[in-house]
C-alpha positions as CSV (number, residue, x, y, z in Angstrom):
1,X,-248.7,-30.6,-85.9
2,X,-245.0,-29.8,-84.6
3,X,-246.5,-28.8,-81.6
4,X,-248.4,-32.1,-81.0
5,X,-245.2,-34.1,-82.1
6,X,-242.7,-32.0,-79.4
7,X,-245.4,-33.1,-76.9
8,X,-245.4,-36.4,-77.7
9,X,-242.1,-36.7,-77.5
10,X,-241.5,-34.8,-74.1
11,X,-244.7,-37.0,-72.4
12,X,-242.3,-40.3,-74.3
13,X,-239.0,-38.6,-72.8
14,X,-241.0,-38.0,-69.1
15,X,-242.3,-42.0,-69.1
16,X,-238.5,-43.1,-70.0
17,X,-237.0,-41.2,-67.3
18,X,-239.5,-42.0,-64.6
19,X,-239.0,-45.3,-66.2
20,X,-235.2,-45.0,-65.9
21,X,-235.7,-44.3,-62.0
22,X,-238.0,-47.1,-61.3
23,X,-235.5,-49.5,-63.0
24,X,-232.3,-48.0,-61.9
25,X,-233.5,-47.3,-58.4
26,X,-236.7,-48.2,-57.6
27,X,-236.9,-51.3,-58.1
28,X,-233.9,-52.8,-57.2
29,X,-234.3,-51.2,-53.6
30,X,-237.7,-53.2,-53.3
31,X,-236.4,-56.1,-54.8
32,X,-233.6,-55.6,-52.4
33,X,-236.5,-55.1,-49.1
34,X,-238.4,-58.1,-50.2
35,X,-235.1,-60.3,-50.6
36,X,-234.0,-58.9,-47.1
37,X,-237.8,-59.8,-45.5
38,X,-236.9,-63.0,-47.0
39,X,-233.7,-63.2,-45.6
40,X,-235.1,-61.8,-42.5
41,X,-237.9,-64.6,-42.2
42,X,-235.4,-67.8,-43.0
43,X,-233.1,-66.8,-40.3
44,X,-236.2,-66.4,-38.5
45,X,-236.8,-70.0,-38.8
46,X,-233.6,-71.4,-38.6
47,X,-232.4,-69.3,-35.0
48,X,-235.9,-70.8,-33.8
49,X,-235.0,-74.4,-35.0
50,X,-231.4,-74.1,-33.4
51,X,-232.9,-72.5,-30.6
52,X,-235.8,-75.2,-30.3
53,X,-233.4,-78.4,-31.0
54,X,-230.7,-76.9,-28.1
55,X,-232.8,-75.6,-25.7
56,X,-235.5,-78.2,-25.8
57,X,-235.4,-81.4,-23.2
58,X,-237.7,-83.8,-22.4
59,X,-238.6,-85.9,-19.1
60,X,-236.4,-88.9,-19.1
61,X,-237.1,-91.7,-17.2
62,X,-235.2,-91.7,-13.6
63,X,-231.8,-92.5,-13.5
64,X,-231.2,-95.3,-11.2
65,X,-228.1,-97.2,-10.3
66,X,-229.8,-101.0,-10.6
67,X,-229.4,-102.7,-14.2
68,X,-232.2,-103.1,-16.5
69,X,-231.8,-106.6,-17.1
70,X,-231.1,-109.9,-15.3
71,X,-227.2,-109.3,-14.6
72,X,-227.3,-113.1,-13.4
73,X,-228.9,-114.6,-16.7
74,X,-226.4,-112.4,-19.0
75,X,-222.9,-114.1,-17.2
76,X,-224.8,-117.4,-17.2
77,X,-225.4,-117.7,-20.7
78,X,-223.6,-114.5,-22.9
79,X,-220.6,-112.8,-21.7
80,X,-217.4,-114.9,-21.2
81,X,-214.5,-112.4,-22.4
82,X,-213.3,-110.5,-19.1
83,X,-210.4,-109.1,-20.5
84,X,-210.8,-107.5,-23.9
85,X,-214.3,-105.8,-26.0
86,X,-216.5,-106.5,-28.6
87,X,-214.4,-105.8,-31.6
88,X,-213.7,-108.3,-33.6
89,X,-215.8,-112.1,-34.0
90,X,-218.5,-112.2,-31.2
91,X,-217.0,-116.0,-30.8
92,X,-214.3,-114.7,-29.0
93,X,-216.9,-112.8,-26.7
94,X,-220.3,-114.5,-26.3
95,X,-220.8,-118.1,-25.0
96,X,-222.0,-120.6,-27.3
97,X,-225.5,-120.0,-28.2
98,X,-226.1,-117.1,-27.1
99,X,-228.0,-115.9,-29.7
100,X,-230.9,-118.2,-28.1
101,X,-231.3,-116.1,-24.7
102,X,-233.4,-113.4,-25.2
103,X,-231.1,-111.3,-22.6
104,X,-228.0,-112.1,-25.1
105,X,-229.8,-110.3,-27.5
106,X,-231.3,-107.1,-25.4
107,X,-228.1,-106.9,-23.9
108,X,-226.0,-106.4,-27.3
109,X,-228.4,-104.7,-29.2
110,X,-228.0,-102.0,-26.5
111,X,-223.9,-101.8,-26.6
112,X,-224.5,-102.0,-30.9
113,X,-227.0,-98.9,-30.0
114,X,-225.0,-96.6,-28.5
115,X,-221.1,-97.6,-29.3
116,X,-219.4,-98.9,-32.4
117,X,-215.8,-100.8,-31.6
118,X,-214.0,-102.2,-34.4
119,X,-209.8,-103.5,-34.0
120,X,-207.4,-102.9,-37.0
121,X,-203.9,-104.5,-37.6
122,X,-201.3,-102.2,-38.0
123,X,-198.2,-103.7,-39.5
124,X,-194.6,-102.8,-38.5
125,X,-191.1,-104.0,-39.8
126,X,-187.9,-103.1,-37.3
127,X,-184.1,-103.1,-39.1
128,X,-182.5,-105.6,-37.1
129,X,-180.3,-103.3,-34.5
130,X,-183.8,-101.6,-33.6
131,X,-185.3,-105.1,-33.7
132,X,-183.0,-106.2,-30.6
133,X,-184.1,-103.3,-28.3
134,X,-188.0,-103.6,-29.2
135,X,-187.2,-106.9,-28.0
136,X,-185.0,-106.3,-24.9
137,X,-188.2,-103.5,-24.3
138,X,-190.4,-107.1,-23.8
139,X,-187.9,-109.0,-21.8
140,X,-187.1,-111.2,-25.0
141,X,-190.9,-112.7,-25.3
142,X,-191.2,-113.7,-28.3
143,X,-194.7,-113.6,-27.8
144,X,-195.4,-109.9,-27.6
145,X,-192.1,-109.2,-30.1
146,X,-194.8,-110.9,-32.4
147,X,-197.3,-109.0,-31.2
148,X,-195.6,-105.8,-31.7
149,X,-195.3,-106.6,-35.7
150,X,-199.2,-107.0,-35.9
151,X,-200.4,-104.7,-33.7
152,X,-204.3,-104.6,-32.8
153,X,-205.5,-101.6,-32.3
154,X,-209.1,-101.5,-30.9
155,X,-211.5,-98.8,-31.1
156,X,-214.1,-97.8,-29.7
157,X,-216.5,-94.8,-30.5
158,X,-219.7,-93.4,-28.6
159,X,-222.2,-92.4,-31.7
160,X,-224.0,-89.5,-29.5
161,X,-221.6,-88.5,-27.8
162,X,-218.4,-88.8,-30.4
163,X,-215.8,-89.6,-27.5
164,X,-213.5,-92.0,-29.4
165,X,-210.7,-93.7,-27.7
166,X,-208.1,-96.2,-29.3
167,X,-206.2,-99.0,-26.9
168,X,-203.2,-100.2,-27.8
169,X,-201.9,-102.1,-24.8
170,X,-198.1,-102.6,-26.6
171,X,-197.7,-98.8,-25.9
172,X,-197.6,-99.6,-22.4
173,X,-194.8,-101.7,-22.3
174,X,-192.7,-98.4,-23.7
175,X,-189.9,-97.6,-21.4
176,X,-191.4,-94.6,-18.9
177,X,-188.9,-91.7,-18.4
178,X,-188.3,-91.5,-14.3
179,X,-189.2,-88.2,-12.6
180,X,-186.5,-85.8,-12.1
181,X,-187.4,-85.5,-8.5
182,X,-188.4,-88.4,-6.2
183,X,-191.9,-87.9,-6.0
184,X,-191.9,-88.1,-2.3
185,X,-189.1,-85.6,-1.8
186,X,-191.5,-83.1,-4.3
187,X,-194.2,-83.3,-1.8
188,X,-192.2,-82.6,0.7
189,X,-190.3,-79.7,-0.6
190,X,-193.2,-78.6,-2.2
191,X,-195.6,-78.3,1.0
192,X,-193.0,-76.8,2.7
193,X,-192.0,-74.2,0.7
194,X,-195.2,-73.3,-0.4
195,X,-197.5,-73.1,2.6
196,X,-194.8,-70.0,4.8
197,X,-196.3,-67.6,2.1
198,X,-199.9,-69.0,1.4
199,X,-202.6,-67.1,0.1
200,X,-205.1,-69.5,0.5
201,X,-203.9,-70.5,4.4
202,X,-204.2,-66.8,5.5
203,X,-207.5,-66.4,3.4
204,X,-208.6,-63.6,6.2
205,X,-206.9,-61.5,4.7
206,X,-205.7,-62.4,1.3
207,X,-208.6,-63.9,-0.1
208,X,-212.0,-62.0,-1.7
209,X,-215.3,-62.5,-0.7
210,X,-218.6,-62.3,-3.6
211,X,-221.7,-60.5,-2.8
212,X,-223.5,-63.8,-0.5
213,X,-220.3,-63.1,1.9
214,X,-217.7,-65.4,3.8
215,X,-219.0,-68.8,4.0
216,X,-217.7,-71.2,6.7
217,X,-217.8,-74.4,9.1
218,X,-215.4,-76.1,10.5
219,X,-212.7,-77.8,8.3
220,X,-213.5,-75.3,5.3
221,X,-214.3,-72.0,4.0
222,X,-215.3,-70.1,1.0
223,X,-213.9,-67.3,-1.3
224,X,-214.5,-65.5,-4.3
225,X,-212.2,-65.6,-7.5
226,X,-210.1,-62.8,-8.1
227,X,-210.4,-63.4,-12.0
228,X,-213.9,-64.7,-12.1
229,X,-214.9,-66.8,-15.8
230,X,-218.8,-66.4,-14.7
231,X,-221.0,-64.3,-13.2
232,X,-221.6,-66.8,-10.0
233,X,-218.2,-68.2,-9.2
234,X,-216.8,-69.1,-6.0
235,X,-213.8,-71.2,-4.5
236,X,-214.0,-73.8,-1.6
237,X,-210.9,-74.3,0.5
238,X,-209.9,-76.9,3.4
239,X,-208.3,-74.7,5.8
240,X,-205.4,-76.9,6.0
241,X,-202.3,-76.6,3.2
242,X,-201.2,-80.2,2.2
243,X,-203.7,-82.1,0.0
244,X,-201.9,-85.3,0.4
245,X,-203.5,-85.4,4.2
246,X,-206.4,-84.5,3.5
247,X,-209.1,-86.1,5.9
248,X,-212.7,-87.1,4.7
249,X,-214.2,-85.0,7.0
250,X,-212.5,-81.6,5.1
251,X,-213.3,-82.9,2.1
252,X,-217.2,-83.7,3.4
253,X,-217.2,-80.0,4.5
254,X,-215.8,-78.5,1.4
255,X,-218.2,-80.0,-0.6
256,X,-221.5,-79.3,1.6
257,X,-220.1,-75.8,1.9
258,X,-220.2,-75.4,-1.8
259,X,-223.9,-76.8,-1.9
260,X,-224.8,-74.5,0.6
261,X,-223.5,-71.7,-1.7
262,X,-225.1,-73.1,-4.9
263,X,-228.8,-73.0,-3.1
264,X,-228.1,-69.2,-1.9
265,X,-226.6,-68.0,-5.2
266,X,-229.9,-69.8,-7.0
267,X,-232.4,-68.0,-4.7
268,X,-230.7,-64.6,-5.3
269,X,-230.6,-65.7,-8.8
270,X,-233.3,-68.2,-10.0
271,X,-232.3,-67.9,-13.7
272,X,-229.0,-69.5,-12.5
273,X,-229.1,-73.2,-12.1
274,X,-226.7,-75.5,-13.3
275,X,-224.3,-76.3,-10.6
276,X,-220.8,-77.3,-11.4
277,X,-217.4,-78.3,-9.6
278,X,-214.1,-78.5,-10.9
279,X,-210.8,-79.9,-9.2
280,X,-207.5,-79.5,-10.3
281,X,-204.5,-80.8,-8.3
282,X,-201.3,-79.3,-7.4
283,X,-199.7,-77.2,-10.2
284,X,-199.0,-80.0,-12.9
285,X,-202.5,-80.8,-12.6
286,X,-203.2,-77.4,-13.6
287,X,-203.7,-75.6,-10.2
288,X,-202.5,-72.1,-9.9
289,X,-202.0,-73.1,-5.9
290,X,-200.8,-75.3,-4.0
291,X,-203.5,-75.3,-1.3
292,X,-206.4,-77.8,-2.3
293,X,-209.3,-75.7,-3.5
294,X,-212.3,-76.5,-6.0
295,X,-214.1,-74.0,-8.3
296,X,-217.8,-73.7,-8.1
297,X,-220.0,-71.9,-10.8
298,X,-223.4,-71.7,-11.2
299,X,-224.4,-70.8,-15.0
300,X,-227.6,-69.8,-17.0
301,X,-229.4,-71.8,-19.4
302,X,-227.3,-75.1,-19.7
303,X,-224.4,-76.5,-18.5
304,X,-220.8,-75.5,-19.9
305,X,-220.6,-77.3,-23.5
306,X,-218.3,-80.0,-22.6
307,X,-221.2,-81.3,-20.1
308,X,-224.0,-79.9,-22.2
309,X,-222.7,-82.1,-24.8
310,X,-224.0,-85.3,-23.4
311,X,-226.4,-84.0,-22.2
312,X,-227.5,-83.2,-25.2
313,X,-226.9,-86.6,-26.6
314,X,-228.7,-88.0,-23.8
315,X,-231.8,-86.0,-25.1
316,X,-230.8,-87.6,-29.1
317,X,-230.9,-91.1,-27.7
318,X,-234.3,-90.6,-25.8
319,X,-235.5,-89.2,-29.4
320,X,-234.1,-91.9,-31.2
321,X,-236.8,-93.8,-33.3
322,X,-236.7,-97.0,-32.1
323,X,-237.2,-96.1,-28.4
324,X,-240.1,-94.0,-28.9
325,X,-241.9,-95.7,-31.8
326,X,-241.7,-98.9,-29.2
327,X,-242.2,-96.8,-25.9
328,X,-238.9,-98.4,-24.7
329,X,-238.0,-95.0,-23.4
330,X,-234.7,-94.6,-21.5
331,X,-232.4,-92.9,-19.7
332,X,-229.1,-92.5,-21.2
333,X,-227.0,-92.6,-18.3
334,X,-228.4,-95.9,-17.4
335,X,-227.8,-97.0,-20.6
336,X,-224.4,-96.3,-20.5
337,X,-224.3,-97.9,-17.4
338,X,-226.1,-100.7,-17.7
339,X,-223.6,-101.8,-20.5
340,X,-220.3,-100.9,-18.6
341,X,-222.4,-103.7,-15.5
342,X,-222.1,-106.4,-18.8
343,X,-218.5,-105.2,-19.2
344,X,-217.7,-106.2,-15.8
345,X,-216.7,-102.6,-15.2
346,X,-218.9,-101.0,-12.4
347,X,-219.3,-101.3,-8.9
348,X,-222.3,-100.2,-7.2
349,X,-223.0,-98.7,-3.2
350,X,-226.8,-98.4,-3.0
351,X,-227.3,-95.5,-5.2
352,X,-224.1,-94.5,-6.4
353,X,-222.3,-96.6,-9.0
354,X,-218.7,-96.4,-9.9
355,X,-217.7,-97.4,-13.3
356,X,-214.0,-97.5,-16.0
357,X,-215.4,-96.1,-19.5
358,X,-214.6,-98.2,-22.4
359,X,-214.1,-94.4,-24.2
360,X,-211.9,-93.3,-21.4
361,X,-209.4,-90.4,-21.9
362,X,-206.7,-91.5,-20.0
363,X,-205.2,-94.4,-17.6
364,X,-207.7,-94.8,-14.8
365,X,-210.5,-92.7,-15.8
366,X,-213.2,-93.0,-13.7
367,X,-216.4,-92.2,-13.6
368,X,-219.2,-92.2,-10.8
369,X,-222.9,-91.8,-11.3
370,X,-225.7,-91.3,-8.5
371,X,-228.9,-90.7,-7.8
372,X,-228.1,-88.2,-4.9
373,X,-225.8,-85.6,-4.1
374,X,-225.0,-87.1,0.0
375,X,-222.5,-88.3,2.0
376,X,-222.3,-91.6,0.5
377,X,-221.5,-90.0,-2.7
378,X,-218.8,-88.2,-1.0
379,X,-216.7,-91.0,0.3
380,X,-216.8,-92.7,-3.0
381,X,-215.4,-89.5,-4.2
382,X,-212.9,-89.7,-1.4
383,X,-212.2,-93.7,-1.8
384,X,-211.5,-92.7,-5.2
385,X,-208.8,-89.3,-4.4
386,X,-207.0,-91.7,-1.9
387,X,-206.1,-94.7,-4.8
388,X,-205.5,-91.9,-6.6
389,X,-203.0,-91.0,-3.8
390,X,-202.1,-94.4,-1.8
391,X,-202.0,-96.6,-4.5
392,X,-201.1,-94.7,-8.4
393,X,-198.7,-92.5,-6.5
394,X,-201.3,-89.5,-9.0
395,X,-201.5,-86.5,-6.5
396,X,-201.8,-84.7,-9.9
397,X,-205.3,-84.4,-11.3
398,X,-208.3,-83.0,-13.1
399,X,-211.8,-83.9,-12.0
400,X,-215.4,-82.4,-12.6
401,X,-218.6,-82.5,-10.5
402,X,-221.6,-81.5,-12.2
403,X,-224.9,-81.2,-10.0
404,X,-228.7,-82.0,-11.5
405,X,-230.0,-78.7,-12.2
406,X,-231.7,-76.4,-9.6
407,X,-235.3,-76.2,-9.7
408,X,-236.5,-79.5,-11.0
409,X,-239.9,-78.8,-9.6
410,X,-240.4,-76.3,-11.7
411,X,-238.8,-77.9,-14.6
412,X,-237.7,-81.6,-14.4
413,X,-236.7,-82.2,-18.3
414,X,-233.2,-82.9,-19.1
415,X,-232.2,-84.1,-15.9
416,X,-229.2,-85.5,-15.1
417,X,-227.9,-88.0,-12.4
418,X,-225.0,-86.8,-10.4
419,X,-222.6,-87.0,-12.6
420,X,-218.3,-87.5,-11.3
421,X,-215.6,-87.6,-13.6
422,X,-211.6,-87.6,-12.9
423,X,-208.5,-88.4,-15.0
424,X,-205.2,-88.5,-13.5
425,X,-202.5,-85.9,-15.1
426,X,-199.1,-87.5,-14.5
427,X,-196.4,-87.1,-12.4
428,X,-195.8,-83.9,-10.1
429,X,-192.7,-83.9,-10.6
430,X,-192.4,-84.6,-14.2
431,X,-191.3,-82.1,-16.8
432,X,-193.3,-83.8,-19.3
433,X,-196.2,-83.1,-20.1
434,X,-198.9,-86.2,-20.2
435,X,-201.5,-85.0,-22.8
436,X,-200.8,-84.2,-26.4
437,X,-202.5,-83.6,-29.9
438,X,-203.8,-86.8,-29.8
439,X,-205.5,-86.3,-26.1
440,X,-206.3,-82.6,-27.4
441,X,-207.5,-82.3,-30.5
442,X,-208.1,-86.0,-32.4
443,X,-208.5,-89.0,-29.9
444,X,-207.7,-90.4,-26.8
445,X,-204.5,-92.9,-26.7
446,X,-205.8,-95.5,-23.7
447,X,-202.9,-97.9,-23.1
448,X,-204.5,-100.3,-21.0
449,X,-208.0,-101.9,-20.9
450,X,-210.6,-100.7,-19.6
451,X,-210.7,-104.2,-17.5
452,X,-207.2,-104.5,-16.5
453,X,-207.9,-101.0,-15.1
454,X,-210.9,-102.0,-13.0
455,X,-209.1,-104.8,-11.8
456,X,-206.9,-102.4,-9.5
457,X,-209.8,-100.0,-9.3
458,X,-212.2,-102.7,-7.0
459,X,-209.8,-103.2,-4.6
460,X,-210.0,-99.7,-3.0
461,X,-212.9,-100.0,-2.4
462,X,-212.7,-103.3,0.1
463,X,-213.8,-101.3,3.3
464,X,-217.1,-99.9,2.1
């Protein structure tokens, strides 16, 4: 009988310590495996979601630089405000009746679809000492003194896109600190000084060369960066030292030499085809020379994020519900600007169409769009550097170029029109600088109107 009950109780002691195992051990390294495959499988999913939703285009319609609707019929019977936008009672906008003209309505519901604009009032109170030199600031109007105590502010945001600019035209009118240096004597000085020990003049010698070798015709020549930020990345240089005389013919041959290099470096590398050009003049423009030159990459999968960005929203507009559930697919860049064409804010050259954004970052932001990369693409790029030059006095600036992908026989979804941007960075001489947080990191401060700006912008353009 004891014998029976001793091996009861060692089988009872055997199950609770196998049991003790399983529980302590066991089993919480197989819940543990199954939680992980879990784990495993969700991520799973969601990197092929993020994957499918960024990498993912479709074919858009063409971009093309004629409008969408009757330009005549919309100034006949809508648009009568060629100053301001959109922000406040469409009365002060729209012509009476306009809601009758089926143009009227396309027309706006295609602004309402893509940008939201709204003006506040922002209230100020001056003690009376600072009161007399706001108003000394205005030349004693009492108009804009008025003004300046109810201040509109008018916004405007893009919803794909999220570029949100504020104008407040007051803030113009703000007494501008002179350079410390003539900016003609800078120039001077500066071209002189820097061009006896020039890297980029004796570029023989002092400059690298990437694996596809010198490239070169006659006004320009190529070299690689000495601190590279991508695999395929290249500089194009005019041979000559002052960018101020810079002829169209150098900047024709910079420009072709650095399409030349994009189609070699895509055939040693197919993988690699989204071109892009960027500009920056003369050292407060954030140049680390002096000589002219322009950085070309040519990077893998998309474009670089700023770009890819609208892209991106490009692809979120052609997805948007209304457009496909009515098969009124379109192209976002002709979207964009076919509403800057109601805004009175483009001019067009057979193909290529100049245009002021109503989110622009700065004063005399400009943007080009075209349906080919050619020559007469290039002299509107050139039109543009020299009332840069000639007429804003702005030798210092920032501009991009971004090319429609490689390839697009292979592949023709998500692709873009030839797409030119460039914002002026202030005086060369200036010690100050001419972005700040608000540029940087919350929202671009535009002190003038998009339509006072493109008022100055047509006219250099009269000899085209």
């Amino acid at each position: 009988m004891m014998t029976k009950l001793f091996e009861s109780k060692k089988k009872c002691l055997i199950v609770g310590v196998i049991s003790g195992i399983f529980l302590t051990i066991l089993l919480p390294q197989l819940l543990n495996k199954n939680k992980w495959e879990k784990n495993k499988q969700q991520t799973y999913h969601v990197n092929k979601k993020n994957e499918h939703d960024f990498a993912e285009y479709s074919q858009w319609p063409p971009f093309l630089t004629d409008p969408t609707f009757d330009l005549t019929l919309w100034r006949k019977h809508c648009w009568i405000n060629q100053v301001s936008l959109p922000s406040q009672d469409p009365q002060l906008y729209y012509k009476k009746n306009y809601t009758a003209y089926t143009v009227c309505k396309d027309v706006i519901s295609l602004i309402n679809s893509i940008y939201n604009m709204k003006t506040n009032i922002a209230k100020v109170e001056y003690p009376e000492i600072f009161a007399q030199k706001i108003r000394k600031i205005f030349n004693y109007d009492n108009t804009l003194y008025a003004k300046a105590l109810q201040q509109e502010l008018y916004f405007v945001i893009n919803k794909y896109t999220f570029e949100h600019t504020v104008y407040n035209p007051l803030r113009g009118r703000r007494p501008v600190q002179s350079p410390e240096v003539p900016v003609e004597q800078y120039l001077n000085e500066t071209m002189e000084k820097t061009s006896k020990n020039c890297d980029l003049c004796n570029y023989q010698n002092m400059t690298a060369i990437d694996s596809l070798g010198r490239m070169e015709n006659r006004y320009a020549y190529s070299a690689a960066n000495a601190f590279k930020f991508d695999q395929w990345h290249s500089m194009f240089m005019p041979k000559q030292h002052d960018i101020t005389k810079l002829t169209f013919e150098e900047l024709k041959d910079v420009l072709t030499l650095a399409w030349k290099w994009f189609q070699a470096a895509h055939k040693e590398s197919p993988l690699h085809r989204f071109p892009t050009i960027l500009w920056d003049s003369l050292p407060h423009g954030g140049a680390s020379q002096v000589h002219p030159h322009i950085h070309a990459t040519l990077h893998s999968d998309h474009y670089y994020g700023q770009f890819e960005s609208i892209r991106f929203a490009s692809e979120r507009y052609y997805r948007d519900y209304d457009n496909v559930s009515k098969r009124r697919e379109k192209n976002f860049f002709r979207a964009i600007q076919d509403i800057h064409m109601a805004f009175n804010l483009t001019i067009s050259f057979n193909g290529v169409t100049v245009l002021v954004p109503i989110t622009s970052h700065k004063e005399y932001d400009i943007i080009v769009l075209a349906e080919n990369f050619d020559e007469r693409f290039i002299k509107v790029i050139y039109q543009i550097i020299q009332g840069y030059f000639n007429k804003l006095k702005q030798f210092s600036f920032s501009s991009c170029l971004y090319l429609p992908p490689l390839s697009p026989n292979q592949d023709d979804s998500g692709l873009t029109p030839v797409y030119y941007r460039i914002v002026p960075r202030g005086q060369v001489s200036s010690l100050l600088s001419e972005v700040s947080s608000l540029d940087l990191l919350s929202i671009y401060n535009v002190n003038k109107f998009p339509a006072d700006l493109f008022s100055e912008i047509i006219t250099w353009f009269e000899k085209m």
